[in-house]
VOGU-3710 file (C-alpha; in Angstrom, 3 decimals, decimal comma):
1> xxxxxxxxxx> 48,332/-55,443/-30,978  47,909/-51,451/-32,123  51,251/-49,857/-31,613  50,730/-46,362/-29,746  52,231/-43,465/-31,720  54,336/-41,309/-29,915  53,394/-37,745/-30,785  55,766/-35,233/-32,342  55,565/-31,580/-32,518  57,955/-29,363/-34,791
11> xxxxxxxxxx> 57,527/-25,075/-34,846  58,812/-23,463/-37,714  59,442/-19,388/-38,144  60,002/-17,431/-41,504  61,169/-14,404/-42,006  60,766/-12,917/-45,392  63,671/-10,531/-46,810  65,959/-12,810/-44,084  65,281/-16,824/-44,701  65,696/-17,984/-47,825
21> xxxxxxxxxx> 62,786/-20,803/-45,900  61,094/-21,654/-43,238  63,427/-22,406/-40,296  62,709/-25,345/-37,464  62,689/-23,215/-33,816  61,639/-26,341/-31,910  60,834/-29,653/-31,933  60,250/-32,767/-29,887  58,234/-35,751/-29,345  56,162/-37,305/-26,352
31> xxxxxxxxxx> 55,875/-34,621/-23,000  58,014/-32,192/-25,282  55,890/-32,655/-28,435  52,715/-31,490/-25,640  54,980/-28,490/-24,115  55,498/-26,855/-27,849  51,579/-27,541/-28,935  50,275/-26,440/-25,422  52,974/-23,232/-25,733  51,541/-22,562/-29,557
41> xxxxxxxxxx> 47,945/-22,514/-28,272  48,492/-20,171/-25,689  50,186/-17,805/-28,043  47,374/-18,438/-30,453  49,793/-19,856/-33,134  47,230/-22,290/-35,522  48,169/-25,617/-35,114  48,222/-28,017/-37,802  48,065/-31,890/-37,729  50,069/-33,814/-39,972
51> xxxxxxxxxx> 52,013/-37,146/-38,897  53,708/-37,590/-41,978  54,764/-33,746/-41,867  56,025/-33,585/-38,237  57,813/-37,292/-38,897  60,113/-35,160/-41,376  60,681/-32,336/-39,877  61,196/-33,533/-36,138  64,146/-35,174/-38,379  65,802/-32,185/-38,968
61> xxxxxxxxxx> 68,325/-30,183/-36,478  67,323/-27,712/-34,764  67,639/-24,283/-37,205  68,203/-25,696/-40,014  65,936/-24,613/-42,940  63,567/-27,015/-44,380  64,318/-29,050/-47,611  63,218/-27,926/-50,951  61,468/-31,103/-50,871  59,273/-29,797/-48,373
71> xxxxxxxxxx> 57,871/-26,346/-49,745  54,797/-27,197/-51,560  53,402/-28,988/-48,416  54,471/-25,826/-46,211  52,763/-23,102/-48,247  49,664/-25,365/-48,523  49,682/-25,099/-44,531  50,702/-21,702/-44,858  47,981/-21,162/-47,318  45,876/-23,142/-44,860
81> xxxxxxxxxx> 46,673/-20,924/-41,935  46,137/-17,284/-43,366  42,722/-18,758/-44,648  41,831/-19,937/-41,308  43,304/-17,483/-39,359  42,981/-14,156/-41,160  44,882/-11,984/-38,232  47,523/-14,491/-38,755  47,312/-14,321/-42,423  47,373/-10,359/-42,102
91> xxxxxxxx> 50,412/-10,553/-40,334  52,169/-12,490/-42,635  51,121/-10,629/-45,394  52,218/-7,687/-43,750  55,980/-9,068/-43,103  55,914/-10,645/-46,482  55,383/-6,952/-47,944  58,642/-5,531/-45,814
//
């Protein structure tokens, strides 16, 4: 019998010159998981997918700035996101440059 996954959706925010990392501003699973990836694609926030990724961070309290452990991954989806998104990307950049 396939076991249904219940989905889980975290959001982070950075600040650069303020968070040392990313910080976790939400995060849920099942309806709540849907509420914060519904909310993000109204606002036009890029979305990733990653199970694995969400698994650990819908772990931590709400926050709380992610592990060390968890940087590389971030910055690839960072990476990911201002190459997909270059308005996004721009923005970033911009606030990284602050």
């Amino acid at each position: 019998m396939e076991e249904k996954k219940i989905k889980k959706a975290t959001a982070l925010s950075y600040t650069p010159n303020k968070d040392k990392a990313p910080r976790i501003v939400a995060s849920g699973k099942g309806v709540i998981a849907e509420k914060i990836i519904e909310k993000a694609q109204e606002e036009k926030i890029p979305v990733v997918e990653d199970s694995d990724l969400a698994s650990k961070l819908s772990e931590l309290d709400m926050g709380s700035e992610i592990p060390s452990e968890l940087y590389e991954v971030v910055a690839e989806i960072l990476a990911f996101v201002y190459r997909v998104d270059e308005k996004a990307g721009m923005k970033f950049g911009k606030l990284a440059d602050k």
